[in-house]
C-alpha positions as CSV (number, residue, x, y, z in Angstrom):
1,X,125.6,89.4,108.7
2,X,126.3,88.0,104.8
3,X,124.1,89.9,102.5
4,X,123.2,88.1,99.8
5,X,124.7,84.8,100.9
6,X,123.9,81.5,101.2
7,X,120.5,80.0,102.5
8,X,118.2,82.2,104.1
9,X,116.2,80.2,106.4
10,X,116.4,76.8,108.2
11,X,115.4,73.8,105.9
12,X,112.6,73.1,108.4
13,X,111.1,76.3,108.8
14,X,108.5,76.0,107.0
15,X,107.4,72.3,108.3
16,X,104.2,71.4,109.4
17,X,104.2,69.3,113.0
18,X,103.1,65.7,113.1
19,X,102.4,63.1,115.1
20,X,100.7,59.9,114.7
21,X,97.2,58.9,115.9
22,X,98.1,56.4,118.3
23,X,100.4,58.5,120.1
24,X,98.3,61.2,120.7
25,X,95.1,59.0,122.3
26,X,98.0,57.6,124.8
27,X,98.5,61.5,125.9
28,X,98.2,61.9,129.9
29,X,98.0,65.5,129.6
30,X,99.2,65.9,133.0
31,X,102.5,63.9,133.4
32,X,106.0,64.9,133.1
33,X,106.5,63.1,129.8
34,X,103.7,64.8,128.0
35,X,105.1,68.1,129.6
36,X,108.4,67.3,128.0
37,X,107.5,66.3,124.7
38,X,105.7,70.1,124.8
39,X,108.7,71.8,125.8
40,X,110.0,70.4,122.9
41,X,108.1,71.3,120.4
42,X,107.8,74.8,121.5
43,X,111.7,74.6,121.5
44,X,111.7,73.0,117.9
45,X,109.8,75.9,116.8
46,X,111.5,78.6,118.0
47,X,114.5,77.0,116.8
48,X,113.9,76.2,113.2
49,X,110.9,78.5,112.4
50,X,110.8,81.5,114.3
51,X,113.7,83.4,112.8
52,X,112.3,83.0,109.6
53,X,108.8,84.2,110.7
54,X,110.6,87.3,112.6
55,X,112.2,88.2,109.6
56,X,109.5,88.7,106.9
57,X,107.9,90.3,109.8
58,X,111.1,92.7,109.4
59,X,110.8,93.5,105.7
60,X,106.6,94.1,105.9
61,X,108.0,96.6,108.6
62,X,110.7,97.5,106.0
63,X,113.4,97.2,108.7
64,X,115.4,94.8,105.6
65,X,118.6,93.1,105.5
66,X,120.7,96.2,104.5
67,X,119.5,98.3,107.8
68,X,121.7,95.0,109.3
69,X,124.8,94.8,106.7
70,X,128.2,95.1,108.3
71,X,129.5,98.4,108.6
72,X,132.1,99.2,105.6
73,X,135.5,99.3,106.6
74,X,136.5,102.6,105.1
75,X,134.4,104.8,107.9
76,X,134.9,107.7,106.1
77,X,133.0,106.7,102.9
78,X,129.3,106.6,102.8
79,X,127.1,104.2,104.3
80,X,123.7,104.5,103.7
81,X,121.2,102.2,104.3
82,X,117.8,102.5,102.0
83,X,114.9,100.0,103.1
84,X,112.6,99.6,100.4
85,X,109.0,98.9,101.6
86,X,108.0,96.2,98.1
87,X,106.8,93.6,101.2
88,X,104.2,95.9,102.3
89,X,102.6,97.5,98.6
90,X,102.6,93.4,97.5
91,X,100.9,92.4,100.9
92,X,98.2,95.6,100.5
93,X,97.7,94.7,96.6
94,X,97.4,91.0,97.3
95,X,94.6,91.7,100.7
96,X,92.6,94.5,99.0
97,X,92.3,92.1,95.7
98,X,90.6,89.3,97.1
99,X,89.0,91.2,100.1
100,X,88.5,94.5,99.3
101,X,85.2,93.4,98.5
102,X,83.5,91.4,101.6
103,X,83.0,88.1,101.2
104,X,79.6,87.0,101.0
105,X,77.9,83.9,102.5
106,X,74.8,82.5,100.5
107,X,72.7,79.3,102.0
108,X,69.3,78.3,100.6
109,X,68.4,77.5,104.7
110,X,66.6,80.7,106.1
111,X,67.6,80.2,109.7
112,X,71.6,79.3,108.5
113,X,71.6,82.1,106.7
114,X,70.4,84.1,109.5
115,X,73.0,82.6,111.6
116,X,75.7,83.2,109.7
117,X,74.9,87.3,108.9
118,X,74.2,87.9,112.9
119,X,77.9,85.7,113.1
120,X,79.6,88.1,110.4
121,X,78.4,90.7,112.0
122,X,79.0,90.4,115.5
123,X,82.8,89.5,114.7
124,X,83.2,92.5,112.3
125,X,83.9,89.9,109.7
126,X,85.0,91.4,107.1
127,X,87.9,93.2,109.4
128,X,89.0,90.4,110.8
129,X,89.5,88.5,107.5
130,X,91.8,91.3,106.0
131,X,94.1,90.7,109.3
132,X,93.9,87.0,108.1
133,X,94.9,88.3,104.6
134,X,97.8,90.5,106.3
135,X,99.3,87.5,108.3
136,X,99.0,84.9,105.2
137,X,100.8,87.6,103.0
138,X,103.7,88.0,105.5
139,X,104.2,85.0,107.1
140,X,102.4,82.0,104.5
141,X,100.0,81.0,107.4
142,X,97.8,82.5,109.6
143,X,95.7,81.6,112.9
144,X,92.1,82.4,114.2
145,X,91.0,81.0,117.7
146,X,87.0,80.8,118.0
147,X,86.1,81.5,121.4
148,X,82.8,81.5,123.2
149,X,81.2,84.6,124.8
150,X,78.1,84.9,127.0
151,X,76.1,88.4,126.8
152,X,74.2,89.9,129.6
153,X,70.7,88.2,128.7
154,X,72.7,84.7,128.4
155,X,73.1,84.4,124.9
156,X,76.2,82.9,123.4
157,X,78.2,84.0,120.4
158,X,81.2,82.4,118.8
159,X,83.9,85.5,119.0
160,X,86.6,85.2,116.3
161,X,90.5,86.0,117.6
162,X,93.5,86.7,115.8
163,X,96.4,84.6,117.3
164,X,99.6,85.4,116.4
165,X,102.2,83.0,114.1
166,X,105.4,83.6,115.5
167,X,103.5,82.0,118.9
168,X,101.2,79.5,117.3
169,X,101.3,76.1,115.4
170,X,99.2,73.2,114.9
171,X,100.0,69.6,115.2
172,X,98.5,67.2,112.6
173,X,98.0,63.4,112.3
174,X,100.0,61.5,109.8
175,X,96.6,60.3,108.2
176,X,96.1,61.8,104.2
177,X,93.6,63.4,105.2
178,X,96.0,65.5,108.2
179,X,93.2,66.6,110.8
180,X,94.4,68.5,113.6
181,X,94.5,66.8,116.8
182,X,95.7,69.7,118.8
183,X,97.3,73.8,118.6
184,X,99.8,75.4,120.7
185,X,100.3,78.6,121.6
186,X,102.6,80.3,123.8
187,X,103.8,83.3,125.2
188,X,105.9,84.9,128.1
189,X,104.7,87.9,130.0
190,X,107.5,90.0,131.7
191,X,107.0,91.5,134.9
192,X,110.3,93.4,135.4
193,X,113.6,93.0,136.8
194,X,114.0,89.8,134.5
195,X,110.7,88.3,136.6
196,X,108.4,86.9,133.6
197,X,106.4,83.7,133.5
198,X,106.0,81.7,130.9
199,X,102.7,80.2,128.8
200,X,101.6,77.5,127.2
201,X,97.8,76.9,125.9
202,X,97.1,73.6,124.0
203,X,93.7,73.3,122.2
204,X,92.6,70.1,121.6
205,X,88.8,68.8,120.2
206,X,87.0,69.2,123.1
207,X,89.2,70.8,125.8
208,X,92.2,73.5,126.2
209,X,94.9,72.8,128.8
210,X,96.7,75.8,130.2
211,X,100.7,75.5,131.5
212,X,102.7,77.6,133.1
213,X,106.4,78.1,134.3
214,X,106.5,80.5,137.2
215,X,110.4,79.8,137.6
216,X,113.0,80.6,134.5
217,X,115.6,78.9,136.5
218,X,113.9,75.4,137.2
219,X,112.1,72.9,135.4
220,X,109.0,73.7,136.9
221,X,106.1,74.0,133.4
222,X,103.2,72.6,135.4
223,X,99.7,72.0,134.3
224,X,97.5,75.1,135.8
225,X,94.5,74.8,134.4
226,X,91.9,72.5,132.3
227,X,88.8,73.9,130.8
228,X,86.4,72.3,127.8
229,X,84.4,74.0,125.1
230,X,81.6,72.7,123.1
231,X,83.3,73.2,119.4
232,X,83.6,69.7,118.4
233,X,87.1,70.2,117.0
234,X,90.6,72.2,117.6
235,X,89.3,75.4,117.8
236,X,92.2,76.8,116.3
237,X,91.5,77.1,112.6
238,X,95.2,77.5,110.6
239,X,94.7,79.4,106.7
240,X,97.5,79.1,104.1
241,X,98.3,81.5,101.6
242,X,99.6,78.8,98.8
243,X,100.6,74.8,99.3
244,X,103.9,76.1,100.2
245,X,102.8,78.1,102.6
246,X,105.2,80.7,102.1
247,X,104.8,84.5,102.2
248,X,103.4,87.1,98.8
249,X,106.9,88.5,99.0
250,X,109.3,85.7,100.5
251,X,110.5,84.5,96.8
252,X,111.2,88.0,95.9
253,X,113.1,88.5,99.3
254,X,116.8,88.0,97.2
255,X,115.4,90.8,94.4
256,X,114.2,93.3,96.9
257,X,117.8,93.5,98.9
258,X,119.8,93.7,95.3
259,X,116.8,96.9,94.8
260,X,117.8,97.9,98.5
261,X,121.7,97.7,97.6
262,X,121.4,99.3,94.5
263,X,119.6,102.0,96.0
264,X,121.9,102.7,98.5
265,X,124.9,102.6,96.5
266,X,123.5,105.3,94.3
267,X,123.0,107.5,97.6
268,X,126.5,106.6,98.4
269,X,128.0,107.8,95.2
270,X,126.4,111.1,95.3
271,X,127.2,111.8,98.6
272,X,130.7,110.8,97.8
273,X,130.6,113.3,94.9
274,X,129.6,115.9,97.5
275,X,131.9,115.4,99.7
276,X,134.6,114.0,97.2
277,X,138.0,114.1,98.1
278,X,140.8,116.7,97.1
279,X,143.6,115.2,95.2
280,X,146.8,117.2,95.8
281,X,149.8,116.0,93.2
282,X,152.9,116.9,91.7
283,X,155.5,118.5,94.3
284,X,154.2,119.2,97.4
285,X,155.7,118.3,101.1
286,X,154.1,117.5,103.9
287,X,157.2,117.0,106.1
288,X,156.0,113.9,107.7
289,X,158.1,111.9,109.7
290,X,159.3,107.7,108.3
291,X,157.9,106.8,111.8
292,X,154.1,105.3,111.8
293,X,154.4,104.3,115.4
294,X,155.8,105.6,118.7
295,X,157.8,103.0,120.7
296,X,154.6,102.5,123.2
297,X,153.0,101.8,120.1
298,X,151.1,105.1,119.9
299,X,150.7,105.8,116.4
300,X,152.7,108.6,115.7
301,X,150.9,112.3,115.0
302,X,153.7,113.3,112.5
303,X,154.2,110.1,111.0
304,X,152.9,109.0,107.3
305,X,149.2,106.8,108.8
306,X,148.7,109.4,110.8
307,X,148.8,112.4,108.7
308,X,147.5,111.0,106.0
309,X,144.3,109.6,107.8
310,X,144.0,113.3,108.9
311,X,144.2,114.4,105.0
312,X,141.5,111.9,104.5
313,X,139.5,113.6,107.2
314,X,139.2,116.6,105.8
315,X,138.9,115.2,102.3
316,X,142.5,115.8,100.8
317,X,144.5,113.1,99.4
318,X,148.2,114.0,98.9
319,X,149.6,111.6,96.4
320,X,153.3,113.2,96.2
321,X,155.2,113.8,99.1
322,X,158.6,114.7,97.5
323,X,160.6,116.9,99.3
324,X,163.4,117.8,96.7
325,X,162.7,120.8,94.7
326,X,161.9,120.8,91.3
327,X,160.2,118.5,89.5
328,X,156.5,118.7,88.0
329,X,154.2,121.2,89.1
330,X,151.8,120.7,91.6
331,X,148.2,120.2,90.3
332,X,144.9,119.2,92.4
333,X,141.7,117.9,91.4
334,X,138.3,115.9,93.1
335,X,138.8,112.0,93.1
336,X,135.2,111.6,91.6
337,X,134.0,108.1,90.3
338,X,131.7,108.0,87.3
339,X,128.6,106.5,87.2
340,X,126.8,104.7,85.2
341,X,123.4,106.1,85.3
342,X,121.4,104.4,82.3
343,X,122.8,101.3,83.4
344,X,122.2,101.2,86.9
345,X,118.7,102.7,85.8
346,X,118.2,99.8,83.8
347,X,119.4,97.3,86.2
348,X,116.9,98.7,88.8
349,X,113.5,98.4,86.1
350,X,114.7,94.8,86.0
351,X,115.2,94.2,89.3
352,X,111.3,95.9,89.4
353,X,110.0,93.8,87.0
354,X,111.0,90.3,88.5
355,X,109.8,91.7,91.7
356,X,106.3,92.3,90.2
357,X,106.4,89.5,87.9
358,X,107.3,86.7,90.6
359,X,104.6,88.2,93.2
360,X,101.9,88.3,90.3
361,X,101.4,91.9,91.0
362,X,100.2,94.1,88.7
363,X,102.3,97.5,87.6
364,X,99.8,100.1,88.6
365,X,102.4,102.6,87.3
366,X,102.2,101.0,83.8
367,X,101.1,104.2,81.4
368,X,98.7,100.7,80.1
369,X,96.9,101.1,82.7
370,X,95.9,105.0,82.5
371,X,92.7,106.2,81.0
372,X,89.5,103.9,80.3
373,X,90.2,100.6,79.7
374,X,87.8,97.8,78.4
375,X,87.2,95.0,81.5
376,X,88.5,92.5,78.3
377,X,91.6,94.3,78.4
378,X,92.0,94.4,82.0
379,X,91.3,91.1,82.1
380,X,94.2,90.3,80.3
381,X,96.6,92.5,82.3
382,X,95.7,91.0,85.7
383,X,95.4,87.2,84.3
384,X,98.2,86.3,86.0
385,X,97.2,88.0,89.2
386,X,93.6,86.9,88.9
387,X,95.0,83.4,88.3
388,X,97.1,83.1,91.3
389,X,93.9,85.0,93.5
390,X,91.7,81.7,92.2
391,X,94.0,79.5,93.7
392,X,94.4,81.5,97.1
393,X,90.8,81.7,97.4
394,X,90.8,78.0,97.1
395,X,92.1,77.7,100.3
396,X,91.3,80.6,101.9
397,X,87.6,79.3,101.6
398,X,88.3,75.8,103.2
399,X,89.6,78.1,106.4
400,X,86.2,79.9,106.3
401,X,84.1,76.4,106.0
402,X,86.0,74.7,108.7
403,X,85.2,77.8,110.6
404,X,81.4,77.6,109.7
405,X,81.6,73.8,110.6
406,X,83.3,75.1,114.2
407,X,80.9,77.8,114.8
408,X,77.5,75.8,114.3
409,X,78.1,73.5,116.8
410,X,77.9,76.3,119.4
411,X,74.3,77.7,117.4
412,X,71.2,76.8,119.0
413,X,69.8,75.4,115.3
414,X,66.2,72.9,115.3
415,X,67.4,69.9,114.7
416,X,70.2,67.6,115.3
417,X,74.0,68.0,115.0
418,X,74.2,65.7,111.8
419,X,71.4,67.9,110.3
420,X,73.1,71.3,110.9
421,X,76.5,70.0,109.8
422,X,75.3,69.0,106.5
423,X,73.4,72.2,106.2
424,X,76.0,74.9,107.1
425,X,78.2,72.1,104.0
426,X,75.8,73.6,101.6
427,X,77.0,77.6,102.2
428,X,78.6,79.0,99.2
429,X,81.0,81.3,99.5
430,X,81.2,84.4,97.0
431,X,84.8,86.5,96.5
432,X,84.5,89.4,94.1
433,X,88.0,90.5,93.1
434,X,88.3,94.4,93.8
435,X,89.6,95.3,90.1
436,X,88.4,98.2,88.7
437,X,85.3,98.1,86.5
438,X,83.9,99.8,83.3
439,X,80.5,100.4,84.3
440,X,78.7,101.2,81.0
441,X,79.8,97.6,80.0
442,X,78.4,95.8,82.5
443,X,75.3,97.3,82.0
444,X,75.5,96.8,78.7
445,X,76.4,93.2,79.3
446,X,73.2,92.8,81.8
447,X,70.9,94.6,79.5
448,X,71.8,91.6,76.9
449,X,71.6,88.8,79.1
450,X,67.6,90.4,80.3
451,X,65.7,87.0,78.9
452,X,68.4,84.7,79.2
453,X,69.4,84.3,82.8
454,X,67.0,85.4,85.8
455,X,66.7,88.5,87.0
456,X,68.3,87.9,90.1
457,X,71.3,87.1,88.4
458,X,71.3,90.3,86.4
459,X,70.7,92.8,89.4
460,X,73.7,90.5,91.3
461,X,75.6,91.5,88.5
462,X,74.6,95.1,88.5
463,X,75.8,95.3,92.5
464,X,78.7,96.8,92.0
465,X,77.4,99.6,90.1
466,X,74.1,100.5,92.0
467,X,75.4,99.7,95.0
468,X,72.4,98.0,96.1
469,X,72.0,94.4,97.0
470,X,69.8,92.1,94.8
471,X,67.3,90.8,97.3
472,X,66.8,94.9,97.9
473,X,66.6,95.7,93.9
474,X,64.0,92.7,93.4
475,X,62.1,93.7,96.4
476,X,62.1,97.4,95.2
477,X,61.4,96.5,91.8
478,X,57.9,94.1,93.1
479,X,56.9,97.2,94.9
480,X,56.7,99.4,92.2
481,X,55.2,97.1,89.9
482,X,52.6,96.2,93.0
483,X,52.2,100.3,92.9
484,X,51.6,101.0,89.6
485,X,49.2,98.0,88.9
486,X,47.3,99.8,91.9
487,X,46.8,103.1,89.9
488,X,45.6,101.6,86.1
489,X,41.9,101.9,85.7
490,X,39.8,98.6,86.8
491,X,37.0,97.4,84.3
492,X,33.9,96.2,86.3
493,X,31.8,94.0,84.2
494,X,27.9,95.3,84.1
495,X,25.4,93.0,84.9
496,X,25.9,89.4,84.6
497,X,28.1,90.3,81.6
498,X,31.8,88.1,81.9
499,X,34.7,90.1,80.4
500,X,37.2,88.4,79.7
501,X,41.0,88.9,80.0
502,X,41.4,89.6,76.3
503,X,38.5,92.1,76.1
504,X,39.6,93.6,79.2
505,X,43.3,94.6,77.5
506,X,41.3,95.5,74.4
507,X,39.0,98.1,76.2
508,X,42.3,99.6,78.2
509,X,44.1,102.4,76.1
């Protein structure tokens, strides 16, 4: 393969599917031509999109380009191959930022709200959306299916799958808006002996058609199987990571094999020194013969190539071969190349610091960031990180509403569907970045804003040091107050006598 060389993916590999309104409401889901236009947009995919997918798969897995360079032609020098694993700390940093914090759903509607906790939790939420997190990082998009599942004593949940990119895409309409009209997935399963069958699942609004190919060697995809689900839309939901869509580490991919390269060459170089090889010079004879070649065309053992390949073997270069006596001494010495060790250092904390700088990840290493530092000053050494979260959070919270907006038409919610669907619109969601926190000054900060913002706000603020949620803290914090109002002295008036408030206070010590 070219290392370093030319374009790195397919022009269309990161292009979102289309197709126009009209075309798609003429769909007989059935017929051969529908089947064909599938088979080729499955065949369009894996064409133009799935090497690219495959291969940031490759570096998160840190299986890089230079584990696949071409072998050097000198087989007797060094060849190692160092991966660097930069796709998977960037992916980690950028899924524990934004998530390693759940995200929190807040709406004013008692029974939503209900809903949507019971929802989280059956779906171990807060798991799956860190998958979510893992695929957008690696691959720019990322796929949940929503799925219904009926318990024991009949009830229904809404069940939340991962589906994987390199098998999954959606097709939009060519509206501004670009609703989905339908997703695909497929998928082979191999059965042994080079016996698989093939699979193709296409989710539209209100149904999911199922086709498979039993037979590799005919045309013979064929519509199995057609079930419909109650979601009122594509129950596929797609996330991006950016507008792009591209990966945390795909811009970086150039920096991180010239990191790999230089790595590697620095291995090769001292392992070259260790096994450098002896230079022989002056007058010595080796009494080889003028010959290279026999006349089969045998190279010949006594000839020049093929004793000097054997020098080279055992790491002896003979560089005179004079037989005549006389003449200079012979000397020997190791053929040792220098190094250039505060540049190549220097070159590498570059290549570093574009890596870091062009993922907007923070240098943890960074002696800045050792010992107690004011959240001001953090603040300003995670701007560009916390600026780039902002805008992923954007749209990673329109793939959590669509969700919402998917999931409440399965809910059994008083009320009718245009009711719910404007209520489940008015759920906030709430990211807290996970960024270290100087405690004493946010309770320093609360205790100032006592009196100026409600006290709900304050013990929201004061979370992420006590641990303890807000509705708990305020219900805690009535119950006390309920408690010791219990235990002061109580005043009863003698007689017909009225005390009044005031008096009442005045008589209490």
């Amino acid at each position: 393969m070219e290392f370093l060389k030319g374009r790195r993916f397919d022009e269309n590999a990161n292009r979102q599917f289309m197709m126009t309104i009209e075309d798609f409401e003429t769909i007989e889901f059935e017929s051969q031509k529908w089947i064909a236009r599938l088979k080729n947009f499955v065949g369009t995919h894996r064409a133009e999109q799935l090497d690219r997918l495959k291969e940031l798969k490759r570096y998160y897995l840190a299986d890089n380009n230079i584990k696949h360079r071409d072998e050097k032609s000198d087989k007797y020098s060094a060849d190692n191959r160092i991966a660097s694993d930069w796709a998977k700390y960037i992916t980690v940093f950028e899924q524990g930022y934004m998530l390693g914090n759940p995200v929190e759903y807040k709406n004013e509607n008692e029974e939503i709200q209900a809903l949507i906790d019971n929802f989280s939790k059956q779906n171990n939420e807060q798991d799956h959306n860190v998958a979510i997190k893992t695929d957008l990082a690696i691959y720019g998009r990322a796929y949940e299916l929503l799925n219904t599942f009926k318990d024991e004593d009949g009830s229904v949940w809404v069940k939340l799958y991962r589906m994987n990119p390199e098998q999954t895409f959606v097709i939009y309409d060519d509206s501004y808006e670009q609703h989905s009209l339908m997703a695909v997935n497929y998928y082979s399963i191999s059965y042994g002996n080079g016996h698989k069958r093939d699979f193709i699942k296409v989710y539209t609004d209100d149904a999911i058609y199922e086709y498979v190919d039993d037979n590799q060697e005919a045309d013979t995809l064929r519509l199995k199987e057609k079930s419909d689900h109650f979601f009122n839309g594509v129950p596929v939901n797609e996330f991006s990571n950016n507008t792009d869509r591209t990966g945390a580490f795909e811009a970086v991919l150039d920096s991180i094999d010239a990191y790999d390269l230089s790595q590697s060459e620095l291995a090769n170089f001292q392992q070259d020194s260790n096994e450098a090889l002896l230079v022989i010079s002056g007058n010595p004879f080796t009494g080889v013969e003028d010959k290279d070649f026999l006349e089969d065309g045998r190279i010949n053992p006594n000839g020049r190539l093929a004793v000097s390949q054997s020098f080279k073997k055992a790491k002896i270069i003979v560089l005179d071969d004079n037989p005549i006596p006389g003449g200079s001494s012979p000397s020997a010495h190791y053929l040792v190349k220098t190094y250039d060790t505060a540049g190549a250092e220097a070159y590498k904390e570059r290549l570093v610091n574009d890596i870091l700088r062009f993922t907007f990840t923070p240098d943890t290493t960074d002696s800045n960031f050792a010992g107690t530092q004011s959240g001001e000053a953090m603040k300003y050494k995670m701007m560009a990180a916390d600026n780039y979260r902002g805008k992923q959070e954007l749209l990673f919270e329109k793939g959590l509403m669509r969700r919402l907006r998917l999931a409440v038409n399965i809910w059994k919610i008083k009320g009718n569907d245009s009711d719910n669907y404007n209520l489940i619109n008015e759920t906030s969601v709430v990211f807290t970045p996970n960024i270290p926190q100087n405690d004493a000054e946010i309770v320093a900060m609360a205790k100032n804003l006592y009196g100026v913002v409600s006290e709900q706000t304050i013990f929201e603020m004061l979370e992420q040091v006590t641990g303890v949620n807000a509705e708990a803290e305020l219900k805690r914090m009535k119950e006390e107050t309920e408690k010791a109002l219990e235990m002061l002295p109580r005043i009863e008036p003698q007689g017909d006598e009225v005390v009044t408030d005031e008096e009442t206070e005045a008589k209490q010590p």
